[in-house]
TORVEX-375333 format. One line per 8 residues: number of its first residue (from 1); their letters; for each residue x, y, z of N, C-alpha, C. Coordinates in Angstrom, 1 decimal, padded with zeros to 4 digits. Atoms other than C-alpha are relative to their C-alpha. Layout:
! TORVEX-375333
NUM> a> X/Y/Z/X/Y/Z/X/Y/Z ~ ...
***
This chain:
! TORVEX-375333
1> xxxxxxxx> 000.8/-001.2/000.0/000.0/000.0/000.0/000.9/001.3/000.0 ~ -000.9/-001.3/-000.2/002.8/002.4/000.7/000.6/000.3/-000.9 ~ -000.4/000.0/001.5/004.3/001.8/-002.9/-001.2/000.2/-000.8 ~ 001.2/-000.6/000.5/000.9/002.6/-004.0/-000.3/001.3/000.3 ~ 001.0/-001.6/-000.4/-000.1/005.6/-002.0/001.6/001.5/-001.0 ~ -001.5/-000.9/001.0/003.9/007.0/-003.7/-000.6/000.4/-001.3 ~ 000.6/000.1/001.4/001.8/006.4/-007.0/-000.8/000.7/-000.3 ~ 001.5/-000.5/000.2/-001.2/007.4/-006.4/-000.6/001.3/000.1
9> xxxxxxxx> 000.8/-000.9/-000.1/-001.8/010.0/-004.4/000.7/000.9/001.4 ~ -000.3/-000.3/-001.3/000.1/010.7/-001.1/001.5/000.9/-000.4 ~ -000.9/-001.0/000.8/002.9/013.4/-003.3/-000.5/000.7/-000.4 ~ 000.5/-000.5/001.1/000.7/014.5/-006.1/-001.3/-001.1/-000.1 ~ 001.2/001.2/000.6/-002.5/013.0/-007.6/000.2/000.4/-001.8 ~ -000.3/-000.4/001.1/-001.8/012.5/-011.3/-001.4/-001.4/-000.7 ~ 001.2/000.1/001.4/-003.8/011.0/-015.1/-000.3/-001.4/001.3 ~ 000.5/001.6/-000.5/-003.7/007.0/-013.2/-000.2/000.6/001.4
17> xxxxxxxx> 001.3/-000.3/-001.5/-005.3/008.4/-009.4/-001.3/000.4/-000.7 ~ 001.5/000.0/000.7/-008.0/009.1/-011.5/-000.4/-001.3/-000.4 ~ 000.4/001.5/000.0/-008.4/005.6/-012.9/000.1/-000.6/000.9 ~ -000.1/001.3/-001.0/-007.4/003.8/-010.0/-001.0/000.6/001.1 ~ 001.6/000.1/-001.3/-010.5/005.5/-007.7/-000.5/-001.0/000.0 ~ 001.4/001.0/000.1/-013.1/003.5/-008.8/000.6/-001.4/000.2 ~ -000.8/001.2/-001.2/-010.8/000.5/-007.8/000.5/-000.5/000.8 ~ -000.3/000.0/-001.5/-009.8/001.2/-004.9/-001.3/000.5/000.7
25> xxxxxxxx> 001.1/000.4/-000.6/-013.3/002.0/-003.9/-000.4/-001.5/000.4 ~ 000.5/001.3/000.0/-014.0/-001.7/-005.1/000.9/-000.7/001.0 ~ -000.8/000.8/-001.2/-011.2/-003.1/-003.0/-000.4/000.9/001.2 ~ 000.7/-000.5/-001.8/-012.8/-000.8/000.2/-000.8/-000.8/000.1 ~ 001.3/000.3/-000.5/-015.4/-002.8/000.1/000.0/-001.5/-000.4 ~ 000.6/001.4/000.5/-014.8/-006.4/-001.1/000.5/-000.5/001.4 ~ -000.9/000.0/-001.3/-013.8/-007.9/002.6/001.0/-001.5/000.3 ~ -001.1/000.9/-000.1/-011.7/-010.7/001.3/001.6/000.7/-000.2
33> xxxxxxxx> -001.4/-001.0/-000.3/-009.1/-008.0/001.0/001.1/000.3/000.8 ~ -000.8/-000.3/-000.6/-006.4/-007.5/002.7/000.5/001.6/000.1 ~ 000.1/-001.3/-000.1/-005.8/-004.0/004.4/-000.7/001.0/-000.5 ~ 001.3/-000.6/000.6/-008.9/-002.5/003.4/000.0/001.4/000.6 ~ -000.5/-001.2/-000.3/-008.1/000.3/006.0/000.9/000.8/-000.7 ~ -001.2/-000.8/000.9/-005.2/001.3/004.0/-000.5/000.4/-000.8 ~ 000.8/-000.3/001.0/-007.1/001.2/001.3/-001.0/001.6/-000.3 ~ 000.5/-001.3/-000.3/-009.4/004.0/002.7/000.9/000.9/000.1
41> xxxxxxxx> -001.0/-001.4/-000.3/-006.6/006.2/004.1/000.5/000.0/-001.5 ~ -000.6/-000.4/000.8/-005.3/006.0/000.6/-000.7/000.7/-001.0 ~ 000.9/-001.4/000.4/-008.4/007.9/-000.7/-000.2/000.8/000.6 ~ -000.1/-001.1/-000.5/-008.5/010.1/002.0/001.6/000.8/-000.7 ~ -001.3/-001.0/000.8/-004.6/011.2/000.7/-000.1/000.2/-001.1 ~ 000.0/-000.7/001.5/-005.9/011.5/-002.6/-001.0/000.8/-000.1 ~ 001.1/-001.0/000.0/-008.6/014.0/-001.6/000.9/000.9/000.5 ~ -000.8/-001.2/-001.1/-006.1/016.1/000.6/001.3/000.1/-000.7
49> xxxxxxxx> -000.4/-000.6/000.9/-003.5/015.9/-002.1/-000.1/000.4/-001.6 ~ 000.6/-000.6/001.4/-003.3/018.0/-005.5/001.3/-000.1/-000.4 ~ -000.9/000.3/001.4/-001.3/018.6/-008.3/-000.1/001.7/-000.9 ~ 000.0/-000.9/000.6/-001.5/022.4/-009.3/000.3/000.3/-001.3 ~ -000.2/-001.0/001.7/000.4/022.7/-012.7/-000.9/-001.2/-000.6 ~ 000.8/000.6/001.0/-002.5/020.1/-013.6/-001.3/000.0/001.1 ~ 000.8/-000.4/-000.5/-005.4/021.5/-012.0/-001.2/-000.9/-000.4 ~ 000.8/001.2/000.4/-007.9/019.6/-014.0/000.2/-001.7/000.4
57> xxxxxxxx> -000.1/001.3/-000.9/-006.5/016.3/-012.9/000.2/-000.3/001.0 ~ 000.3/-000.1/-000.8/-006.4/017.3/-009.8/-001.7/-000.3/000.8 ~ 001.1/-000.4/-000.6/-010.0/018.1/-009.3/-000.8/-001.0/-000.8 ~ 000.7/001.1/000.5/-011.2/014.9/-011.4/000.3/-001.0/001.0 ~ -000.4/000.2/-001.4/-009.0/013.0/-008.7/-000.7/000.2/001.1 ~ 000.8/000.3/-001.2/-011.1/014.6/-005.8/-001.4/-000.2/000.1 ~ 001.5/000.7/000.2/-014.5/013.9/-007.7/000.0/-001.3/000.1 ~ -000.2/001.4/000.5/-013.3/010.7/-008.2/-000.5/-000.5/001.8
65> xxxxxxxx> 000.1/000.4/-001.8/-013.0/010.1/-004.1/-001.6/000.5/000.3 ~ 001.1/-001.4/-001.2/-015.8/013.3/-003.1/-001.4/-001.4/-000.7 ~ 001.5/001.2/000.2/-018.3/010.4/-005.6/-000.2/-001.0/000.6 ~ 000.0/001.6/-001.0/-018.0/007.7/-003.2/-000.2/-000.1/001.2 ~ 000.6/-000.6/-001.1/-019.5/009.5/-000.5/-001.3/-001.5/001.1 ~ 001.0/001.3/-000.1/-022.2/006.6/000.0/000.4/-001.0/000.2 ~ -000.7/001.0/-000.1/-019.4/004.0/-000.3/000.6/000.1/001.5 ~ -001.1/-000.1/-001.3/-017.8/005.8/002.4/-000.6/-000.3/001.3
73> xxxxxxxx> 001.2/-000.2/-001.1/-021.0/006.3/004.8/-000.1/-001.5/000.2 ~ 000.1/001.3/-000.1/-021.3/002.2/004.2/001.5/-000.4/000.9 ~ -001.4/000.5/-000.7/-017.6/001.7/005.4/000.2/000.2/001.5 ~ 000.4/-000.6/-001.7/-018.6/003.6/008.4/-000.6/-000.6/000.8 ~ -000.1/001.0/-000.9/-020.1/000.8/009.9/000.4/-001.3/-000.5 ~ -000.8/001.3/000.6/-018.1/-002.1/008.5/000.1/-000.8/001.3 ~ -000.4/000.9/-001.2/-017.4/-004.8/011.1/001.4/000.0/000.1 ~ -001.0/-000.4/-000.1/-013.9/-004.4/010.7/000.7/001.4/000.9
81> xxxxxxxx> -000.2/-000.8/-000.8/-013.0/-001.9/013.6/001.7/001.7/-000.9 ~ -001.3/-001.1/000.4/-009.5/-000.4/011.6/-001.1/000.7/-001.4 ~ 000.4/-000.8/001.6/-011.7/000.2/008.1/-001.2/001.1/000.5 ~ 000.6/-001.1/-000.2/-014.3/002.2/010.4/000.2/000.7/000.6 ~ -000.9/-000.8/-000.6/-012.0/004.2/011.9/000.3/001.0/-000.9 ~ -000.7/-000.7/001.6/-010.3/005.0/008.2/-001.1/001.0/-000.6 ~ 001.0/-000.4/001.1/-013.8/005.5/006.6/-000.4/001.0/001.1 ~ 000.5/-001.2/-000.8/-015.2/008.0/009.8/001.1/001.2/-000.2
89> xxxxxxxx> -001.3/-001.8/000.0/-012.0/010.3/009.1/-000.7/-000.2/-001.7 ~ 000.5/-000.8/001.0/-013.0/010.2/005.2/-000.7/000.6/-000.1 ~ 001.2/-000.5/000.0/-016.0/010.8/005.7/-000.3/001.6/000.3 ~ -000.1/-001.5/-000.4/-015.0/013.8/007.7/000.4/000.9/-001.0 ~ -001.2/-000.3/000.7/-012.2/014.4/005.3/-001.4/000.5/-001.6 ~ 001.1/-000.4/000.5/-015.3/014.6/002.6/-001.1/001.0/000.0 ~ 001.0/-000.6/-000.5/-017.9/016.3/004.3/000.6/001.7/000.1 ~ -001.0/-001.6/000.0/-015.2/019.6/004.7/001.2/000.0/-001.1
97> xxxxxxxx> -000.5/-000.1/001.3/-013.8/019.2/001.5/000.0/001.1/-000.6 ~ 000.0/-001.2/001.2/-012.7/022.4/-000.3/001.3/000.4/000.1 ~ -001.0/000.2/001.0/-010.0/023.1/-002.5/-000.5/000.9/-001.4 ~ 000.0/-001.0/000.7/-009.0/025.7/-005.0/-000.7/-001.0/-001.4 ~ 000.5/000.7/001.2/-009.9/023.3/-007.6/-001.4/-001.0/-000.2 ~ 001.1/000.9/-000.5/-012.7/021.6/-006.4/-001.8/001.3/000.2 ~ 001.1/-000.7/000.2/-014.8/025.0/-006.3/-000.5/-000.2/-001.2 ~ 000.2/-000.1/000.8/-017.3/025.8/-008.2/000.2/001.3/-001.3
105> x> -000.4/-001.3/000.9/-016.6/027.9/-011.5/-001.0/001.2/000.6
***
């Protein structure tokens, strides 16, 4: 996960943190997974990092996370004590979301 979050999202969020949301949602939630919590924290670092001299894929990146709002609210009671820990800070981390790129025009 830590060789992922280098990739993904926990420096910069670049073109592949945009593809790899919607699959790392799916691994939040399948619970044959392994570190599913990580998983979470690693969309929370890609909501809370950006990428300025690419503003646009920046702010596709935190739609990518801010649309999984519902996924997240579900994670929040998971039986897994660490993944509802992870998902109650996104959730937070969501809910007070804003970001120069994330406003509206």
């Amino acid at each position: 996960m830590s060789d992922l979050g280098l990739w993904l999202g926990e420096l910069a969020v670049f073109d592949a943190t945009v593809e790899a949301v919607p699959l790392l949602w799916n691994l939040a939630v399948t619970d044959s997974v392994n570190g599913r919590s990580g998983v979470v924290e690693l969309l929370q670092a890609i909501l809370e990092h950006g990428n300025p001299p690419q503003i646009a894929v920046q702010r596709a990146a935190h739609r990518a996370v801010l649309n999984g709002r519902s996924t997240a609210d579900m994670l929040a009671c998971d039986e897994d004590a660490a993944v509802r820990a992870a998902a109650a800070n996104l959730v937070t981390a969501i809910g007070s979301h804003v970001c120069e790129s994330c406003r509206p025009a």
